[in-house]
N, C-alpha and C positions, 0 to 999 in steps of 0.2 A: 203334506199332512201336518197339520200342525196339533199339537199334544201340548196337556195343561204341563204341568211341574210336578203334577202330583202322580198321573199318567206318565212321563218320563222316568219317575222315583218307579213306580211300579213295576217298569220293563227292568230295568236296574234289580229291583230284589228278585223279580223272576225268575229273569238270565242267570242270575246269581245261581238259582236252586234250581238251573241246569234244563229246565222250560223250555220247550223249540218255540221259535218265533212262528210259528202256527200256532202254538199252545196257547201264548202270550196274548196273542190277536182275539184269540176266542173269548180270553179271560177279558180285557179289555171292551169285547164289542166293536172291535174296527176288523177292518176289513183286510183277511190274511194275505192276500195275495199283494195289496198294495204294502203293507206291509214288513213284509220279506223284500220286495224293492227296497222301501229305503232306507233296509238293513244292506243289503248287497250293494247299494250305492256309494258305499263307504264313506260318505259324507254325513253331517246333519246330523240335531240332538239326538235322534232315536236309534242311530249308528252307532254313536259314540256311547248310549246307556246300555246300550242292550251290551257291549260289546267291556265297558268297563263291568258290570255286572259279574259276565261269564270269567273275565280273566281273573277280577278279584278274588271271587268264588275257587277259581281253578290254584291260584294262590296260595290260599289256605287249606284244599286239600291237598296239595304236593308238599306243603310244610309237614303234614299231618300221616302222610304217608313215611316222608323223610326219617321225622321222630320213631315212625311205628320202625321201619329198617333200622335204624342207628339201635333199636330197642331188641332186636335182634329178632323180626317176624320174619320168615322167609319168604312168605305172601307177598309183603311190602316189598321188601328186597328185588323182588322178581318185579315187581310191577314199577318201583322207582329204576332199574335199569329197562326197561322196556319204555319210561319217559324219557331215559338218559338218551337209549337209542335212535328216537323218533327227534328230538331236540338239536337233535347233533349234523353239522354241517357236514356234507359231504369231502374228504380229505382227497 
């Protein structure tokens, strides 16, 4: 499947704002099933936007959550140890 730059850019801001790559497929006009292949393929530009996108995105709310915790929300609090939990390597 080959995609412009401008289509790669848009998986990227997508992913970013948390879009399934069904979502993204539809927004696009390609085709989901293929798709979600070669997102799952783990190779190739569209693997690697969709997948920089989401983590970036994911980046910025964990910063954002951090701040709200350090800020003393208990919401936060609760939810930055429940990423802490999930992050964490089995000992």
């Amino acid at each position: 499947m080959n995609l412009t730059q401008q289509e790669l850019e848009t998986i990227e801001e997508l992913a970013g704002l948390f879009y399934t790559p069904k979502q993204i497929a539809i927004i696009l006009e390609i085709d989901p099933e293929m798709f979600e292949t070669q997102i799952r393929s783990e190779i190739g530009n569209i693997y690697k936007a969709y997948y920089k996108g989401y983590y970036e995105a994911d980046i910025e709310l964990r910063k954002s959550i951090t701040q709200s915790a350090l800020s003393g929300s208990s919401p936060a609090q609760t939810m930055l140890r429940d990423i802490q939990k999930q992050s964490r390597i089995s000992e």
